[in-house]
N, C-alpha and C positions, 0 to 999 in steps of 0.2 A: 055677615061675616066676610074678613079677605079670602083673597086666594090664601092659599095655604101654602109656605114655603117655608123649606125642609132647612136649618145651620146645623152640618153634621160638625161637630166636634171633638176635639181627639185629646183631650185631657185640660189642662191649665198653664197655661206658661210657654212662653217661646221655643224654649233651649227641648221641651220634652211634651208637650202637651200643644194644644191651641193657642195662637199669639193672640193675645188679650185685646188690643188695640183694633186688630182685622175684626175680630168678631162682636166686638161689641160697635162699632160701624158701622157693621155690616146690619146686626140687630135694630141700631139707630133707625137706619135709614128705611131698613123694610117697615118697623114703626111707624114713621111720621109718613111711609106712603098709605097706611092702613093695610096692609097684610097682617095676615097671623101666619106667627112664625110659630114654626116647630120645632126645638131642639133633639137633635141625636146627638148618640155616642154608640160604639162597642163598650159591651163589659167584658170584663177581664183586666190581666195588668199590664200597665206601661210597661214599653223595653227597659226604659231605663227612669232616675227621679234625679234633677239636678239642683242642684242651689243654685238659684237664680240670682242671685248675690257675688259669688267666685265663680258662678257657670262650672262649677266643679259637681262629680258623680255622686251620691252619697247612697247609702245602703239603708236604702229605703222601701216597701211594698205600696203603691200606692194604684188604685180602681181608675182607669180612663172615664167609665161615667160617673163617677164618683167627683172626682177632679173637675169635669166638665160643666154638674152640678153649681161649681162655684160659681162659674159665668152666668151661666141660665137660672140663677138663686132657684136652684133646686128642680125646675120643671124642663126633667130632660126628658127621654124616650132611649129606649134599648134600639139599635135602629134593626137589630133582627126581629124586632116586634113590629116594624113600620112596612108598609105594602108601598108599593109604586103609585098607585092608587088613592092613597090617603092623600100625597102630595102634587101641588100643580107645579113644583120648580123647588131645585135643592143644589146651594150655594156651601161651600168646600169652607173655610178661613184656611189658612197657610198656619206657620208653626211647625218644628219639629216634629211636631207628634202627628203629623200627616202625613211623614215619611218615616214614621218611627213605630205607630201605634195603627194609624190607618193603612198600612202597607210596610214593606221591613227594606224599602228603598234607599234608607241610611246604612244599609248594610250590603244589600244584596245588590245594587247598583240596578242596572238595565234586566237582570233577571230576579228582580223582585217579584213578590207575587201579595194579591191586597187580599185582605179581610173579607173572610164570605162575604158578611152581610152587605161593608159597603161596595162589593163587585155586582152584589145582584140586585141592589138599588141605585146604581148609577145605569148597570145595564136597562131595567125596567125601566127609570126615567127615559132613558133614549129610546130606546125600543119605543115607548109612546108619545113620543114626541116633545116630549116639556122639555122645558130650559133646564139648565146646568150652568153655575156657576164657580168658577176654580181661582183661588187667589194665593200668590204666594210661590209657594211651593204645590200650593196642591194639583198643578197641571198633572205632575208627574202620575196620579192615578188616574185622570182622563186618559195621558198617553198611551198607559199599562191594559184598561181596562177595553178603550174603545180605540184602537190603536188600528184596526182595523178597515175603522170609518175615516182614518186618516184626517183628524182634528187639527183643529189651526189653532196653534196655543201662544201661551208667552207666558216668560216666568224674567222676560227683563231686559239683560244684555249677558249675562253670565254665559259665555261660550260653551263651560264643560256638563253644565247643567243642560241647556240647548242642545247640546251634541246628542245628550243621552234620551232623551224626549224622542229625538228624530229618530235616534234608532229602533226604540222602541215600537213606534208609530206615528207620531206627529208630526206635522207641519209647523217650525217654529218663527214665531212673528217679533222681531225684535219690539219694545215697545218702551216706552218713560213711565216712571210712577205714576204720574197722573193723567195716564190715558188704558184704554180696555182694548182687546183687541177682541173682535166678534167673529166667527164664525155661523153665519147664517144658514149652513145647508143645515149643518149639526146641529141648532140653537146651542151652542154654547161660547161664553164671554170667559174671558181673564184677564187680570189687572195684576200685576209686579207686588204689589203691595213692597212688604219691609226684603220685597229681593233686592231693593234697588234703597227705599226709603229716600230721603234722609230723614224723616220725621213725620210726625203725628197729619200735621193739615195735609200732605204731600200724599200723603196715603189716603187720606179722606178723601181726596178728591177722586182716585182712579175709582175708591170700594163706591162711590154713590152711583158712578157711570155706570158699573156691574152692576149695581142693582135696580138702577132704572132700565136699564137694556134687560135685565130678568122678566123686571114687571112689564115691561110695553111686551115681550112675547106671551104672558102669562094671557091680559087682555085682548091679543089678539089672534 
């Protein structure tokens, strides 16, 4: 069997859930390296459900692992049911719903505060040393969580986004869609992804860098 690494997910869709494109990537690529992946979510409900269509609010109830289900055609995991332990490396996608569903950072700015479970399974990965991988937006809970250990992140060139990261706790590393920036004390990696985009290949390339820089820590 692979190493076993963690895609937490935070619902379906860009605008309110997981950006579909980052994670399915993301999934690709730990694939054809022969990992087994494991998908998470939180249960419970999204802040919000949008039409991805008009990107407009609609009055909607919809289940974050529920949602998340779609992606992972059904084989997700509660991630308050998952141990630090089960996994050797656990990779973020970006999407709203990372700052929406995985933490309330869409709201709450720099004094957000994240989701027990993923607080204490991002904490337990570091604490033991495994890799962490954040794309997108999802630095902003590295920042929030281990803000501490003063993480070297990147979410692109976006200044008021960077701003907020730094104050939080981070170190921000300007970076191009298609490159990762690594932090080696902390093992952990981040790519722009669709911070920056403009497209499908452009993002491909930063998410396979993240995830070969997961795996070569995983194996070594």
């Amino acid at each position: 069997m692979g190493k076993r690494v963690g895609v937490l997910l935070s619902g379906c869709g860009y605008l309110d859930g997981s950006e579909i494109h980052e994670t399915v990537l993301t999934l690709l690529f730990l694939n054809r390296a022969g990992a087994s992946v494991v998908c998470l979510a939180p249960s419970g409900d999204q802040r919000d459900v949008v039409n991805h269509q008009t990107a407009d609010a609609v009055k909607e109830r919809r289940e974050i692992i529920a949602e998340a289900a779609r992606i992972s055609r059904g084989n997700v995991r509660d991630v308050d049911e998952v141990e630090p332990k089960d996994l050797d490396a656990l990779i973020l996608p970006g999407g709203y719903g990372a700052v929406k569903n995985l933490c309330d950072f869409s709201v709450a700015g720099t004094l957000c505060t994240v989701h027990s479970g993923v607080e204490r399974l991002i904490k337990g990965l570091h604490n033991s040393k495994k890799p962490l991988g954040f794309i997108c937006i999802a630095p902003v809970l590295a920042a929030k969580v281990l803000g501490s250990s003063r993480p070297e992140l990147t979410i692109g060139h976006d200044e008021a986004t960077a701003t907020a990261l730094e104050e939080i706790g981070a170190r921000h590393i300007p970076c191009n869609v298609d490159h990762i920036v690594v932090d080696s004390v902390n093992k952990i990696v981040s790519t722009p992804a669709y911070m920056l985009g403009p497209g499908i290949s452009e993002v491909a390339s930063g998410i396979e860098k993240l995830v070969k820089q997961i795996l070569l820590w995983v194996e070594n």
